[in-house]
C-alpha positions, -999 to +999 in steps of 0.1 A: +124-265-596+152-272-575+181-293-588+206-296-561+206-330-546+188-342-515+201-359-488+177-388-479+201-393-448+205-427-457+239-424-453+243-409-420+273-426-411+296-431-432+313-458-415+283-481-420+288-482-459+291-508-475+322-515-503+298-512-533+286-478-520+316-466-510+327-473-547+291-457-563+304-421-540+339-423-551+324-424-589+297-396-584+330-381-570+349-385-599+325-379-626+316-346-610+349-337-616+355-350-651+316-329-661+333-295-642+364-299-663+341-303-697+321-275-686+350-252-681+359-268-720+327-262-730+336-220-717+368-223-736+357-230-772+328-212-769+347-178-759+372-187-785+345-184-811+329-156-799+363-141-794+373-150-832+339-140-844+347-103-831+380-101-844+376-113-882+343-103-889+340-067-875+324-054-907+291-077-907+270-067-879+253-099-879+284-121-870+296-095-848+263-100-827+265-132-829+302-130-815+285-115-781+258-137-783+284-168-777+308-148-753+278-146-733+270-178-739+304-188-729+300-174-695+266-185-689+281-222-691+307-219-668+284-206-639+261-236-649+288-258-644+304-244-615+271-241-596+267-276-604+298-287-594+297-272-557+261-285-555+268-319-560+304-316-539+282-304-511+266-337-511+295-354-510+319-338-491+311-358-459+319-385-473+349-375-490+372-378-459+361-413-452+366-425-483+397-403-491+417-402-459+442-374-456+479-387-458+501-379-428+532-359-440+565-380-429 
């Protein structure tokens, strides 16, 4: 199953949207962002526990496993979120310079 996003090429050009689309992209936009950043949290607290499981319980074997287990884990999260994150950026990086016009430097 493939779960990047299609484009239905609807939105061609992106001139032609309309001010209520224009606001739907630049909240797709945003909340891609917002879900990267609580993947890359998600990574944090997970390797912190694994990490902390390693360190303070080195002499049962079970909760040292388990330690691995979520440092694994950890990492297996953050390449969920970042594939996620460029899959949906892809979709909606042409738009991105319409709706987010470079500033000239002055």
């Amino acid at each position: 199953m493939d779960n990047t996003i299609k484009d239905h090429g609807k939105y061609d050009d992106p001139k032609k949207l309309t001010t209520s689309e224009i606001l739907a992209i630049e909240r797709t936009i945003l909340s891609n962002e917002r879900t990267a950043l609580s993947y890359i949290r998600t990574f944090m607290a997970i390797l912190g526990s694994g990490i902390g499981l390693l360190k303070f319980f080195m002499e049962s074997k079970v909760l040292y496993s388990i330690g691995w287990i979520a440092i694994f884990s950890s990492f297996l999260a953050l390449y969920q979120g970042i594939r996620r994150y460029w899959a949906v950026r892809k979709t909606t990086k042409k738009f991105e310079e319409y709706i987010r016009p470079k500033r000239k430097k002055s």
